[in-house]
N, C-alpha and C positions, 0 to 999 in steps of 0.2 A: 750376621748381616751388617753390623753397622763400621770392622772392619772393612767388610769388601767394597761395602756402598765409599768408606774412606778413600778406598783406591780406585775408585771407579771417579769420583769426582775430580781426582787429586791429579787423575790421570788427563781428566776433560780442560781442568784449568791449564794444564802444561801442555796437552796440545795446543788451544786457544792461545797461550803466550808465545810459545812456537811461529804460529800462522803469523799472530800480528808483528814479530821480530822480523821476519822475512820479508813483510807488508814494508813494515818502515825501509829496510835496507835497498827495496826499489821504486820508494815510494818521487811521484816526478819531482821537481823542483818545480818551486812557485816564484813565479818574476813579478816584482811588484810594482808596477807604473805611478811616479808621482803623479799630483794634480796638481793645479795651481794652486798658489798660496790664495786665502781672501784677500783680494784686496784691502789697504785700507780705506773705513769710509771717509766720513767727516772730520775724524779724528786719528792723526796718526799717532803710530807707535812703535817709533823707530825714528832716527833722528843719527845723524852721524855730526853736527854743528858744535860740539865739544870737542872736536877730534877722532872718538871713538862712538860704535855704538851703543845708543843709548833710550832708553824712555825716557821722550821729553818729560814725564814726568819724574824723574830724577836729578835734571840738571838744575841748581843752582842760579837760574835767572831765567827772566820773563824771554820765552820762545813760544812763537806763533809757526806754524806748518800747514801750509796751503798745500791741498795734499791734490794726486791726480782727480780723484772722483769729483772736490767740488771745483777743477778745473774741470773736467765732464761739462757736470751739471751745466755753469753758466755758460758752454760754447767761447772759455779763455783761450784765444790765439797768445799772445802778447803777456810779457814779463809785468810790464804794470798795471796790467788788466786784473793781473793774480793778484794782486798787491792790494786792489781795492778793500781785500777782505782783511786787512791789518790795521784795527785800529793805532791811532795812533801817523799814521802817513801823509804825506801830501805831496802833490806833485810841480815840479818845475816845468817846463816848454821844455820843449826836448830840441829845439831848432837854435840858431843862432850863435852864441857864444858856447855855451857848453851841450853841445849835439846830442843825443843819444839818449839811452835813458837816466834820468834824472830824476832823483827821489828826497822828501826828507823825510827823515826818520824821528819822532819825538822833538820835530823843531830844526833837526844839525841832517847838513849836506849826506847823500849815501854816494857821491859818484866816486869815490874811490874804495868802498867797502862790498861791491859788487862780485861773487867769486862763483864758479863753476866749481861742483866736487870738491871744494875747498881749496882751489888755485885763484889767486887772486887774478880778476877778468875785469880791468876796469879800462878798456877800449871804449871810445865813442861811438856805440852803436844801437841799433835798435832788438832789444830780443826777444827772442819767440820761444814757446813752450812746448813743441813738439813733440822734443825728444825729452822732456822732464818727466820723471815721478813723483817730484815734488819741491816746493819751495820752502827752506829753513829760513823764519829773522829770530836771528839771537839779537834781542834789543838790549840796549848799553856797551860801554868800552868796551873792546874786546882786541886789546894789544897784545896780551899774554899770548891768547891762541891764534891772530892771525899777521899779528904786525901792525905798522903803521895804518891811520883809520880817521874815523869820527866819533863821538861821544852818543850817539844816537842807536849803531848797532852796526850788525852786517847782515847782509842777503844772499844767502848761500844755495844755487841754485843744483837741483839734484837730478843726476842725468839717468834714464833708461839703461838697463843694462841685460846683457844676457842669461836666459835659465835655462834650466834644464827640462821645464815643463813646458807646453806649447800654448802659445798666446798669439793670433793671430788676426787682424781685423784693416777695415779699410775704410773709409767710410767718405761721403760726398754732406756738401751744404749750399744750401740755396737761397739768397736771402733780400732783403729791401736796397735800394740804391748802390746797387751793382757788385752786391757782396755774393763769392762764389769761391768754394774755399773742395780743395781733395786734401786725406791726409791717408797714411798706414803704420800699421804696426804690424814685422812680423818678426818672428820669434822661430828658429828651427835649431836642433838637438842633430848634432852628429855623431855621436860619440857618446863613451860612460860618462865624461866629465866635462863636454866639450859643444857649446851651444853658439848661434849665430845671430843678431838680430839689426835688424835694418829698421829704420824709420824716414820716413818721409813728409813733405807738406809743399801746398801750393798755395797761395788765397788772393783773389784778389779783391780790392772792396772801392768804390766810387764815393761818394757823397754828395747831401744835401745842399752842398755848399757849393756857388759858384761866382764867377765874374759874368757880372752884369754886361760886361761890352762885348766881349770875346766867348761865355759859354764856359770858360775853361773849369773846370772841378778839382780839388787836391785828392787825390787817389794811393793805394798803397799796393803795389807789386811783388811778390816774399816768395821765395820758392826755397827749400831745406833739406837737406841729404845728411843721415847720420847712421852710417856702420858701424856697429863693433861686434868681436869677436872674442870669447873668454874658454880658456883650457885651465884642466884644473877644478872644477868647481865643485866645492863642498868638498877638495883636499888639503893638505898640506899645503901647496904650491898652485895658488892661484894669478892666473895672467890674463889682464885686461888688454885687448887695443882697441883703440877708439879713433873714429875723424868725423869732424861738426865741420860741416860747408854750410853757410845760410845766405841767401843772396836778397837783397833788396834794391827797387828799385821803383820809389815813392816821388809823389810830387806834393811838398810837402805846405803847411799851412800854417803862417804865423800869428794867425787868431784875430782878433779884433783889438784898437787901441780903447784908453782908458779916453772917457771923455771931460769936459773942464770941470764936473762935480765928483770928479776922482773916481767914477766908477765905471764898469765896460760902458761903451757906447752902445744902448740898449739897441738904439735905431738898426746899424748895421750890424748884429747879430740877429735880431729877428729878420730882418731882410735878407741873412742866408749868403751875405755880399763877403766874397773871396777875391784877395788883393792878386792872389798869382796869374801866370801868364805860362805859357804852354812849355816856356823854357825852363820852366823851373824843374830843379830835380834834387833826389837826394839819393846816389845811389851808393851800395858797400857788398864789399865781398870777405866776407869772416873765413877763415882755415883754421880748423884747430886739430892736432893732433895728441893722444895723449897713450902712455902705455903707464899702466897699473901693476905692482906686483905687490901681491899680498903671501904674509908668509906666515902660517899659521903653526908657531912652535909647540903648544899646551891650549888644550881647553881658555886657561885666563891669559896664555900669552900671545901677540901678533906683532908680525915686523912687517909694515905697511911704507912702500916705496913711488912716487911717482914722479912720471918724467913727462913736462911738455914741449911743444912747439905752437905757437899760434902766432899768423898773422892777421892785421886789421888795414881793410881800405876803405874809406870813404870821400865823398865826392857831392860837394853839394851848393847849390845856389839858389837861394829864398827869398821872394820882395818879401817885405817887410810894410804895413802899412805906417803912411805919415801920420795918417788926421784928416786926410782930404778922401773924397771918394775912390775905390778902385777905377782904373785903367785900363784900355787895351795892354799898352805898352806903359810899365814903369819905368823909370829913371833909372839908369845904372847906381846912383850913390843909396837909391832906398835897398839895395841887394847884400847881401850878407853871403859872402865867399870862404870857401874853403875846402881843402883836399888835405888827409893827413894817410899816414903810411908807418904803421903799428908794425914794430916785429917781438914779439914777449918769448922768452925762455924761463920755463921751472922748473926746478929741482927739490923734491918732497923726503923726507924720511920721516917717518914717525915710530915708534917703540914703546907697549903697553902692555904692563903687564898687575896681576892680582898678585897679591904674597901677603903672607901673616909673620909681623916680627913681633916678639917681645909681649905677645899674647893678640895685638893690635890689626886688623887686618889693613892693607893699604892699595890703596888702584892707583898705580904710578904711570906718567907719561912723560914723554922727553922725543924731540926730533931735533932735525936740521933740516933751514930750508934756506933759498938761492936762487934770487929771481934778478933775470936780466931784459930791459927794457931799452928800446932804442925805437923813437919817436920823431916823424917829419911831419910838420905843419906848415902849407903855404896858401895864399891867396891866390886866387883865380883870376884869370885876366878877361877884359872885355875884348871878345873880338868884333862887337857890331856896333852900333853907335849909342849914343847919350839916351836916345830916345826909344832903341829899339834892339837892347843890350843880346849878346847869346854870348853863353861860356860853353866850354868845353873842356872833359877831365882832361890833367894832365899838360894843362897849357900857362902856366903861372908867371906872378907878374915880379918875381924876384928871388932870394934867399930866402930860404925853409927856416921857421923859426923849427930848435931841436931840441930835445931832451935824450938824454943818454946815461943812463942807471946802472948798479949792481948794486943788491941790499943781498944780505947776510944775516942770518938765522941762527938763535939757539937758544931751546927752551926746557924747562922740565916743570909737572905738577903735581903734587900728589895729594889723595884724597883721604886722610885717615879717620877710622870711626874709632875714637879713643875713645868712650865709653860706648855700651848698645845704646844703638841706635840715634846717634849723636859722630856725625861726620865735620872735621875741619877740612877743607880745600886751601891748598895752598900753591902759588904759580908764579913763577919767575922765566922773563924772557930778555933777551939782549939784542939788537939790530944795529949793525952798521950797513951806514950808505955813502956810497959813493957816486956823486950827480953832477952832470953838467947840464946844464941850460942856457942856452940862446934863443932870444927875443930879437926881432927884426922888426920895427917899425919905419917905413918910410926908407930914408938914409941911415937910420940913426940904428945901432945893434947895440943891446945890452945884452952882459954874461954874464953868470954865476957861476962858482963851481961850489958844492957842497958836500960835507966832509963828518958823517953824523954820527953818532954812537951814543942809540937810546935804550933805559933800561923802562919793562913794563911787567906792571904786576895783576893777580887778579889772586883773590882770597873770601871764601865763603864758609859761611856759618850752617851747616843744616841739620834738622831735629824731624825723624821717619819714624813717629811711633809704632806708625803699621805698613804695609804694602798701599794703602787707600789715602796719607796723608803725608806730606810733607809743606816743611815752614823753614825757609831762610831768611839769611842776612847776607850778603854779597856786597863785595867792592870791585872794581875794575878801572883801570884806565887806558888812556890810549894816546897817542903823537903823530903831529904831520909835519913832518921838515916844511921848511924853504924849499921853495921850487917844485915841492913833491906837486904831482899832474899838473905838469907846466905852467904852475905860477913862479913869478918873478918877483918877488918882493923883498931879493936883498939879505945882506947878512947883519940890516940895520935892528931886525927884530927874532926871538927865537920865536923854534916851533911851538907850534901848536900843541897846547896839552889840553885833554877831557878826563874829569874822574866822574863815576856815578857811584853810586852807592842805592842800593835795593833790598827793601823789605818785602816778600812774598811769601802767599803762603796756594796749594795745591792740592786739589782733591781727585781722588777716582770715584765717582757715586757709581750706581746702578750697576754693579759687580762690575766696575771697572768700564761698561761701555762710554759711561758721558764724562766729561775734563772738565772743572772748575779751577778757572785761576785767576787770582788778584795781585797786584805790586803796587805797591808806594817808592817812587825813585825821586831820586834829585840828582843833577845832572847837567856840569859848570864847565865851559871851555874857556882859553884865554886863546888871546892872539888869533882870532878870528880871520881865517883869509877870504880873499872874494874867489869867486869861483867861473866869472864870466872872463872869457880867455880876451875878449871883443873890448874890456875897460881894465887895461891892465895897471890905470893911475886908479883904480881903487884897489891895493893890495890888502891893507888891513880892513875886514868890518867892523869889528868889535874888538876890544880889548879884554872883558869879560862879559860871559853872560850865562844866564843858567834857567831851566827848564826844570820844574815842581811840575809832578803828576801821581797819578793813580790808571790803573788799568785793571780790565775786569773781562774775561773771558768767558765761555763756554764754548765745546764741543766735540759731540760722540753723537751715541742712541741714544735714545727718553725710552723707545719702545721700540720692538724686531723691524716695526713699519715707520717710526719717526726718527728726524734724525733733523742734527741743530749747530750751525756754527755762527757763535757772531761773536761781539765785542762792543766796548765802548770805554774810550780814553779822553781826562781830561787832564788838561795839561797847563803849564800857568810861566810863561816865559819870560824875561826882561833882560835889557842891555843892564848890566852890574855901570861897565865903565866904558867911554863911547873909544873909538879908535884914535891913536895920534895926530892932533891937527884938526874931527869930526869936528860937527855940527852938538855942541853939548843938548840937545832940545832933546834929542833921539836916545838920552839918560834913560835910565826907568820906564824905556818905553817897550813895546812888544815888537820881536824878532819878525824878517820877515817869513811869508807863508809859514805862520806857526798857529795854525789855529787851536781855540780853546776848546772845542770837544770835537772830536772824529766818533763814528761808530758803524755798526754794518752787520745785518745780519742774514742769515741765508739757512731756509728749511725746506726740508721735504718728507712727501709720505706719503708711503705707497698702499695705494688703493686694494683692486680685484685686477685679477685673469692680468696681468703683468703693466697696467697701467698706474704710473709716477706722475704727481705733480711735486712742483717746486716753488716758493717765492723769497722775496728780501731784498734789502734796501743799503744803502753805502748814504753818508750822512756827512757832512762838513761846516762848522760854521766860519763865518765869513775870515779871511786871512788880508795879510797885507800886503802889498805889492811895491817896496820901493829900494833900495840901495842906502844903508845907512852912511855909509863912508863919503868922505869929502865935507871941507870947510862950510865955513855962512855959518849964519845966525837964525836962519828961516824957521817960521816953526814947521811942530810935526805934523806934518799935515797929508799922509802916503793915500798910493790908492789902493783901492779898497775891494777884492771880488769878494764878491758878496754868499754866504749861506746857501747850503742846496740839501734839498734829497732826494734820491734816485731810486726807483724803484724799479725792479727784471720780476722776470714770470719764466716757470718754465714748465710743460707738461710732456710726459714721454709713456711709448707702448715698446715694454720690454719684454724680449724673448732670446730663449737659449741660443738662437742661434742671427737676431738682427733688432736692431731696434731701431723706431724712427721717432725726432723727438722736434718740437715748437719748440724754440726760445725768442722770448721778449724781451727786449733790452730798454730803458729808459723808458717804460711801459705807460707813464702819463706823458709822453715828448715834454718834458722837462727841459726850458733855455736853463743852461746851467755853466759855469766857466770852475775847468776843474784844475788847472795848471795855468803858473804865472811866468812869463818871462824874466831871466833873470835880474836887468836892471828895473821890472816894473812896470818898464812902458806899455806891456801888452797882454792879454789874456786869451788864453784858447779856449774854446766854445767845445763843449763835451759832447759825449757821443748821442744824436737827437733820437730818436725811438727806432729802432730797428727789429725787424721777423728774422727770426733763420731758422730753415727747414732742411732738418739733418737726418741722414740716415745712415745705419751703419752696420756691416755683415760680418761676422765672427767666422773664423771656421779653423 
């Protein structure tokens, strides 16, 4: 029996294998549909602001990343709105001499560190967040990886792009003194490899602020179109194209003056008294095109290539208040004119790759880059009279002052861990420029031509015990020729140099969801130029000066329901040595808008059945407001805006498929003055309490 039962079983198993062979050989095929990736939340993780992909918490120096969600949260339209949440910041007027937006970083100028996808984008204009995923600042030099700059950092803003999974949404807001904003996101998949996405915006917003005699209100008008289209993706051979249109068309507001006790004239800001007049305008029309190709040779290797085109126009005329009460009609000479006429071409190559020599592993990078700039600036003409002025674009009262550029690129850096866990960075770059500039004053025209070749280094120390810790040492610097964004200051002085130097150290707690990060920096420029296009007799500010700070981050998860980003920076600045010819009084004195502590913080956590709340604060103490350069003996005596804090609210009811959300902005109507003009004279009055009532449908 117990052979046959042998063959009886022996037999049963070799049918059953049979069956199931047959099974598999028509068994159907399984397709399998990505999802969307999680978004990041309050903390990102991913970071392209070294050049390559990266976990901010790997690179070598203090980065902050203002990520979409907590753009979400607070209802950020606007580039410097994002910014708020960067300790360490503070802002200049955006009207007048130097337009657009206008940042500082750690104390030192960011209008020329300003860059899209890493193309330097340092146009006079106003920017919007629409089409971002996110906002990179790598704080300190940063010559090696982007070129010429400032000692404070760069703002490297990151654009939407196309997936392969389906992300689609639209959404409307409704809000206090005439704020009324559409925007979209969509996202469609045609193809294996081959996806399309469009984004959109419209907003327009009124204010609290008006002229007493005439009614009028400074208001802001934005509308935003931004296609691209990517083949390729997640192959070998990946292709970007992209086009950013953004249109504005604002009547803009030069704040309140200082009054004779050096501080804003308390009276007319709280009276809400706005100097404009119905003609005023500030309008631009941004083009930017860009085609991406990425080339993905090995797992550790990429040949990353980009080509742009953008144009920049703007078109603007602002009174400006004296000191005396607002007007129907101002004066033609209180107006501040100008029309400028941007054309930028880039040219990007970059090459990265991993490799192990000599037992050593090394992450090596190296590019070439090629940016061509050609810039018209003129003044606007009156065509009405003295008392009852109207301009019009495109009607001007003479010769375009011009800038006219070629800078040239070439870099490499490598990263070796010579012993575990124990990396040296090492980075060398080269730039020559080629610039002319013309200045037109009156009759009178001055030229330069400039002729530069500078070398920029950057070099860091770091020690990663584990995945959860890292501690550097980092040096960087950075250079701004003569003439660089059309200053004129001669070939009497050289460029501008920044070095910093950074002690950091960075943590991932709670299995990696929440970010801990601290730095000690110091951070020394010479040859100081001014930056106000409008007082071109102050070319030099400073001769040296330097910036002592510390900084202190968080943010990730605490819990699946809490979630935390904020910061606070304190910082400690002084003129080392005043400008050629200065006011000696302004020695050892503090830089202007540099305040000594910045900070901001921003939480949320979510409830039951899909309801969010949100709150947090943006903090400032008081800054200076004056123009150190030019003679006299006077003492120091600048004006002064004064200390603030701000606090937003936000609560939302979220669902799979809509969600609608309250945002409070300046939640105790806070008088507060957050940005200085740049010779001083004047202070803008911050955003006064605002609702907005947002809703928004996924599908």
């Amino acid at each position: 029996m117990l052979p046959l039962g042998a063959m009886v079983v022996a037999s049963l198993l070799g049918t059953t294998e049979t069956v199931r062979a047959e099974e598999e050989k028509t068994l159907s095929p399984v397709t399998v549909t990505a999802t969307a990736e999680p978004q990041d939340g309050l903390r990102a993780t991913r970071t392209r602001v070294g050049r390559v992909v990266q976990d901010p918490h790997d690179v070598p120096q203090s980065v902050v990343t203002v990520t979409r969600s907590l753009m979400d949260d607070q209802d950020v339209n606007t580039l410097r709105e994002a910014l708020r949440n960067v300790p360490g910041i503070s802002f200049n007027a955006a009207e007048g001499g130097r337009s657009g937006d206008n940042m500082m970083l750690r104390g030192f100028y960011t209008f020329g560190d300003i860059y899209l996808d890493g193309i330097r984008d340092t146009a006079q204009y106003n920017r919007e967040t629409f089409n971002l995923e996110q906002v990179d600042v790598l704080r300190g030099a940063a010559a090696m990886l982007f070129g010429r700059g400032q000692a404070g950092g760069v703002i490297n803003q990151v654009s939407k792009t196309p997936m392969l999974y389906g992300i689609n949404s639209a959404g409307v807001g409704v809000g206090t003194h005439g704020y009324a904003a559409f925007n979209a996101d969509i996202n469609q998949r045609f193809g294996e490899t081959s996806a399309i996405r469009v984004n959109m915006m419209a907003r327009e917003e009124d204010s609290s602020r008006s002229n007493p005699v005439s009614g009028t209100t400074p208001n802001i008008q934005r509308a935003g179109f931004a296609p691209s289209v990517s083949f390729g993706l997640g192959t070998e051979h990946e292709l970007n194209l992209s086009y950013y249109y953004l249109m504005t068309s604002d009547r803009p507001d030069y704040g309140v003056p200082f009054a004779t006790n050096r501080r804003p004239n308390e009276s007319y800001a709280q009276s809400g008294a706005y100097w404009g007049v119905n003609g005023n305008f500030d309008n631009s029309d941004t083009n930017i095109a860009t085609l991406n190709y990425l080339y993905r040779i090995s797992p550790d290797t990429q040949w990353r290539t980009v080509l742009r085109a953008a144009n920049y126009k703007r078109s603007y005329w602002a009174v400006a208040p004296q000191g005396g009460a607002p007007t129907q009609y101002s004066l033609a000479s209180q107006a501040k004119t100008r029309e400028t006429d941007t054309d930028n071409v880039a040219f990007q190559s970059d090459f990265n790759t991993t490799f192990t020599a000599f037992g050593m592993k090394n992450e090596f990078l190296a590019g070439f880059e090629y940016l061509y700039e050609d810039s018209k600036r003129w003044a606007l003409r009156n065509q009405g009279t003295a008392t009852r002025p109207m301009y019009r674009s495109g009607d001007f009262t003479g010769a375009p002052n011009t800038y006219n550029g070629n800078s040239y690129a070439i870099f490499a850096q490598d990263t070796l861990e010579f012993v575990s866990d124990w990396k040296l960075l090492v980075g060398v770059r080269r730039d020559e420029i080629r610039a002319d500039y013309v200045s037109v004053t009156g009759n009178r025209s001055n030229a330069f031509s400039g002729d530069f070749g500078e070398w920029s280094y950057r070099t860091g120390l770091s020690w990663q015990p584990d995945a959860t810790q890292h501690y550097y040492l980092s040096y960087s610097d950075t250079f701004s020729p003569t003439a660089d964004l059309y200053q004129l200051s001669g070939s009497a002085y050289p460029p501008e140099r920044g070095n910093v130097a950074e002690l950091g150290a960075k943590w991932l707690l709670l299995d990696g969801d929440l970010a801990l990060r601290t730095a000690l920096f110091t951070a020394e420029k010479t040859w100081e130029r001014s930056t106000d296009l409008d007082s071109p007799q102050y070319s030099i500010l400073t001769k040296k000066r330097r910036t002592n700070g510390v900084e202190l981050e968080v943010a990730g998860r605490i819990t699946d329901k809490w979630e935390v980003f904020g910061g606070v920076a304190f910082m400690s600045a002084e003129i080392l040595e005043v400008a050629p010819g200065a006011n000696r009084n302004f020695l050892h004195q503090t830089p202007r808008n540099t305040p000594e502590q910045t900070a901001n913080l921003w939480t949320t956590y979510r409830l039951f059945d899909g309801w969010r709340i949100g709150g947090g604060f943006e903090a400032k103490s008081e800054r200076y407001g004056y123009n150190p350069a030019g003679g006299g003996t006077a003492a120091f005596n600048p004006n002064v805006a004064p200390g603030y804090v701000r606090w937003d609210a936000m609560v939302a009811y979220e669902q799979p498929k809509y969600n609608v959300k309250l945002t409070l902005q300046n939640l105790f109507d806070k008088l507060y003055y957050d940005a200085i003009y740049d010779n001083g004279g004047f202070v803008y009055v911050g955003q006064p309490f605002r609702a907005i009532l947002s809703a928004e449908y996924k599908f």
